[in-house]
Backbone bond lengths (Angstrom), bond angles and torsions (degrees), N, CA, C in turn:
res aa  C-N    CA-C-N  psi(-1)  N-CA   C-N-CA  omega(-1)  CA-C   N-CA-C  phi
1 X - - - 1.438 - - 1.521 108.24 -
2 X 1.359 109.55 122.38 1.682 98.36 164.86 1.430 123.07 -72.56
3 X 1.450 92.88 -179.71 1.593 104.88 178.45 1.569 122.73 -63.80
4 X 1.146 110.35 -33.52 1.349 138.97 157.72 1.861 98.41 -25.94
5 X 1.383 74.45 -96.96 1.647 92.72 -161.96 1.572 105.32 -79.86
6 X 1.616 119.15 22.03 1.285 120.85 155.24 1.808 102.50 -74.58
7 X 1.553 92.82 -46.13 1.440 89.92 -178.52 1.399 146.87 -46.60
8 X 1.724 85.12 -45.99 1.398 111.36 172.49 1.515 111.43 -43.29
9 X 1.289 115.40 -53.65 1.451 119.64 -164.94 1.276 104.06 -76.62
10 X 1.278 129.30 -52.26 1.629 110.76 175.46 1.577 110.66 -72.83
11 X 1.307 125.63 5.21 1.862 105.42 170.40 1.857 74.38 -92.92
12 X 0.926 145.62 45.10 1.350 120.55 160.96 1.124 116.27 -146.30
13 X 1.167 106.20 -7.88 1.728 110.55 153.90 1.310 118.76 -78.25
14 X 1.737 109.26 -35.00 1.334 103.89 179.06 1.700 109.02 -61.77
15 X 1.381 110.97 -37.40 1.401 111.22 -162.95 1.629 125.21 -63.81
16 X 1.401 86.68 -3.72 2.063 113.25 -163.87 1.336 92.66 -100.71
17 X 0.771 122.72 -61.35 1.839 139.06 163.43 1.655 113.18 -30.32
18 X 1.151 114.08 -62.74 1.571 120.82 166.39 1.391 118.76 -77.57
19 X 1.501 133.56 -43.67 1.182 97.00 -167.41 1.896 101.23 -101.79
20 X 1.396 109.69 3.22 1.522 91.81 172.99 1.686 109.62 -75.53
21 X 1.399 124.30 11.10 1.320 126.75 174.14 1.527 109.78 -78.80
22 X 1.550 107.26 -33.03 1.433 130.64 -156.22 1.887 94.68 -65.37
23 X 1.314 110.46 -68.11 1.387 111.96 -171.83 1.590 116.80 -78.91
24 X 1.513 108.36 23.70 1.587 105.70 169.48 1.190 100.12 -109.85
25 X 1.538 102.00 156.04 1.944 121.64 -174.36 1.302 88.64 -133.62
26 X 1.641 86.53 164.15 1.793 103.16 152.51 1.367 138.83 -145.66
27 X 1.040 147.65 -179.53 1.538 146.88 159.22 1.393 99.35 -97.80
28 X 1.096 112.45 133.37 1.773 135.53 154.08 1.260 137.89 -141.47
29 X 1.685 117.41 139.41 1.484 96.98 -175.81 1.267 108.41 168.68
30 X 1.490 140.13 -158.59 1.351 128.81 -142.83 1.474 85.07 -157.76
31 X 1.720 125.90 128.81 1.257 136.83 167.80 1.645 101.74 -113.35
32 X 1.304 114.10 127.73 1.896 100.46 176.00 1.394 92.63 -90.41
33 X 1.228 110.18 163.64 1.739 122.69 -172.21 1.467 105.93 64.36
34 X 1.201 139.82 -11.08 1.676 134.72 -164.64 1.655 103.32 -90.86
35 X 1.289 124.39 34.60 1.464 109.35 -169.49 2.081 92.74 -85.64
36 X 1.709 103.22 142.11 1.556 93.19 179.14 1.890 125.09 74.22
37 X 1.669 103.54 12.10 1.031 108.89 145.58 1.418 129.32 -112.82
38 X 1.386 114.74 -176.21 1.942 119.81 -171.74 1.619 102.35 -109.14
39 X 1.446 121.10 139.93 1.046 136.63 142.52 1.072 134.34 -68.25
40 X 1.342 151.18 67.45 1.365 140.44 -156.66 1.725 122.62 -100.29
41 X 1.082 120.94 103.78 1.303 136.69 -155.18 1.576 116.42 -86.33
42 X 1.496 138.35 101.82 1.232 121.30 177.73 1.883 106.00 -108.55
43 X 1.291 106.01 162.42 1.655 112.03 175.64 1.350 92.03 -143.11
44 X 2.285 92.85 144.41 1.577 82.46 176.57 1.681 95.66 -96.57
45 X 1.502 92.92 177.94 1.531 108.52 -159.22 1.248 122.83 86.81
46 X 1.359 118.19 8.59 1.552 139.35 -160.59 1.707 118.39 53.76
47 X 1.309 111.83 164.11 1.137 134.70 172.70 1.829 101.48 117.84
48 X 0.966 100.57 -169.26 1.843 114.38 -158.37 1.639 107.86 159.34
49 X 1.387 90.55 -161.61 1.311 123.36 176.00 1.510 115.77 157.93
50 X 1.437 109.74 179.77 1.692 128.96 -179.23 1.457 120.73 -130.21
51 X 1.235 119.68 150.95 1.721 106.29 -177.05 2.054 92.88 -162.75
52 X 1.323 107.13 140.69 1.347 110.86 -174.41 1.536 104.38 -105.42
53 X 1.514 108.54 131.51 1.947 104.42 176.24 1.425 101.79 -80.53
54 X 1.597 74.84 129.81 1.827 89.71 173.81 1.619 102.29 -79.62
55 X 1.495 100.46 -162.63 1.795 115.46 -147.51 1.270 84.24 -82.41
56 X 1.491 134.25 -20.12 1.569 117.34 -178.65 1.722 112.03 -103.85
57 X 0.768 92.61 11.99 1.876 124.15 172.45 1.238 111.11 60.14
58 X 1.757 115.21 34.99 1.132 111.69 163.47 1.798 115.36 -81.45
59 X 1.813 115.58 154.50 1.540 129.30 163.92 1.296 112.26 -116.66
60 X 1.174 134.65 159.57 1.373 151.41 105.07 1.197 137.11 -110.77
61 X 1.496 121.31 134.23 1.208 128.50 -164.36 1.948 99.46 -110.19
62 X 0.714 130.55 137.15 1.300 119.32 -165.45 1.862 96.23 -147.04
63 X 1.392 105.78 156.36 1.451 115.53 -174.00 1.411 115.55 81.95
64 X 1.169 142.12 8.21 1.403 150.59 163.41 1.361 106.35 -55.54
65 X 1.536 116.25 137.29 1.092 128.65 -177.89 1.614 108.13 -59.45
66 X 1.436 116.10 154.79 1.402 107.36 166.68 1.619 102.32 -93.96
67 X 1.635 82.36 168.06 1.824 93.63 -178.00 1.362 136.87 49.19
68 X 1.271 92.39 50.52 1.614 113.50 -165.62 1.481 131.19 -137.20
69 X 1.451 124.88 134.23 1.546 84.23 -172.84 1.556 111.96 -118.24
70 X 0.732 113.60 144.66 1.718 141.75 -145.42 1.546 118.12 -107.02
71 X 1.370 151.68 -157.21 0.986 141.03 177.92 1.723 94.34 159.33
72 X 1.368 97.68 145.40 2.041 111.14 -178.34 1.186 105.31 -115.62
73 X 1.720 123.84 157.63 1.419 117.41 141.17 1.564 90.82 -125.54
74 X 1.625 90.24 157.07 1.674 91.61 164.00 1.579 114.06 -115.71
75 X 0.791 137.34 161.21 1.523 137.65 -146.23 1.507 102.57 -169.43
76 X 1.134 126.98 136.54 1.597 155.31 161.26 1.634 116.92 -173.58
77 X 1.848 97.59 135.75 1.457 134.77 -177.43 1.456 102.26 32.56
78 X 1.658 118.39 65.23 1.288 131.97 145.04 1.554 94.49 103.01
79 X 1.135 110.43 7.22 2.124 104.26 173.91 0.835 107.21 -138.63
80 X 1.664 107.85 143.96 0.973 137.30 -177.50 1.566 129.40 -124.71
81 X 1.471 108.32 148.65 1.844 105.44 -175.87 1.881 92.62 -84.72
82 X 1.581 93.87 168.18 1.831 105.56 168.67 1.891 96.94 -74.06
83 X 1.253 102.05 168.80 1.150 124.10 166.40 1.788 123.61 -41.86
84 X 1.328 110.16 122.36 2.477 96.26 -173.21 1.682 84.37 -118.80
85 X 1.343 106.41 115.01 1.499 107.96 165.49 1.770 104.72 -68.58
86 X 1.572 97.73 152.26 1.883 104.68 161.88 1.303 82.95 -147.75
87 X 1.684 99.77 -173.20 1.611 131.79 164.54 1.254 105.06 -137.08
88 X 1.671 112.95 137.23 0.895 119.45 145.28 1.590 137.84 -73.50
89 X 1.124 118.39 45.77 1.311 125.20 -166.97 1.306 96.45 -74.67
90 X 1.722 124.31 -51.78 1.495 129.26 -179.98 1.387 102.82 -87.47
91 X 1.848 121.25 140.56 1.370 137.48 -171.17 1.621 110.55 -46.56
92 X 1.619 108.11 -33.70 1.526 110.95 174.81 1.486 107.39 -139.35
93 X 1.069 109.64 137.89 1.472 133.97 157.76 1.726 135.37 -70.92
94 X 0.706 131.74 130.92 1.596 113.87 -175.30 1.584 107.10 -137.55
95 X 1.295 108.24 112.71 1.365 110.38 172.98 1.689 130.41 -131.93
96 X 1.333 110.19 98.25 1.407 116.77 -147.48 1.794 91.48 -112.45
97 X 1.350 108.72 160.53 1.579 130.70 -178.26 1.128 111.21 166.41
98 X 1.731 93.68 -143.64 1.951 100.13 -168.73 1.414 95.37 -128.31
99 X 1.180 122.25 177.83 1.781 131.47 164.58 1.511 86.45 -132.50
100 X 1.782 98.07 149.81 1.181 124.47 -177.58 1.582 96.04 -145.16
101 X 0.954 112.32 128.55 2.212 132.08 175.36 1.561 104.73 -100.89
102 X 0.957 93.27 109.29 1.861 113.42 175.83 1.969 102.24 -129.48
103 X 1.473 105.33 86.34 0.814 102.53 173.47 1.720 115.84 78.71
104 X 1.366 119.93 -126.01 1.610 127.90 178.25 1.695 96.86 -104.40
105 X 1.350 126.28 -4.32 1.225 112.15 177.66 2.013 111.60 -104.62
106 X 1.160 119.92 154.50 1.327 148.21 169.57 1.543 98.12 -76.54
107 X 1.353 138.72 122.19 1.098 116.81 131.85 1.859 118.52 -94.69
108 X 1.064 100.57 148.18 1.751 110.54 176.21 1.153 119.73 -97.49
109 X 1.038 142.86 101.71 1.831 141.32 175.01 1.422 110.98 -97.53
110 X 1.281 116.23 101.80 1.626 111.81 -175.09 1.427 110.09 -88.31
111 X 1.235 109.64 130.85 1.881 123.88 -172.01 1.884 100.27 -98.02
């Protein structure tokens, strides 16, 4: 391989490397009471993801398509919240509150 087209290939790895960073988003954020539940992330046009609240009830969901609009449930030991639309229009999202268990349902209170 020449030097040439040594080049070629690493300006093009770099370029895969940087801009597939460009069109990823995320959800982040803080539920009080949510320690040990799931975030579950859908986008239409496909893509998603999942992320579990830790003991200080922080998530991130990371790799979400950009410019898209999306929607969560949160879910723990058989309950679940309704559907929370967002967009990824901005690189991160932030959606912080409380969870409340009434039965099989989640309620969500966003602060």
């Amino acid at each position: 391989m020449s030097i040439k087209r040594s080049g070629c290939v690493v300006l093009m790895l770099v370029s895969l490397v940087l801009f597939s960073g460009i069109n990823a988003a995320e959800l982040r954020g803080r539920f009080a009471y949510g320690s040990g539940a799931t975030v579950q992330v859908n986008c239409s046009g496909g893509g998603g993801g999942a992320a579990s609240i830790n003991n200080a009830g922080d998530y991130t969901v990371r790799g979400l398509p950009a410019s898209r609009n999306c929607n969560f449930v949160v879910s723990k030991d058989g309950a679940s919240s309704v559907s929370i639309a967002f967009s990824t229009v901005q690189s991160i999202t932030v959606y912080s509150g409380s969870l409340t268990v009434y039965g099989n349902r989640i309620v969500v209170i966003r602060q």
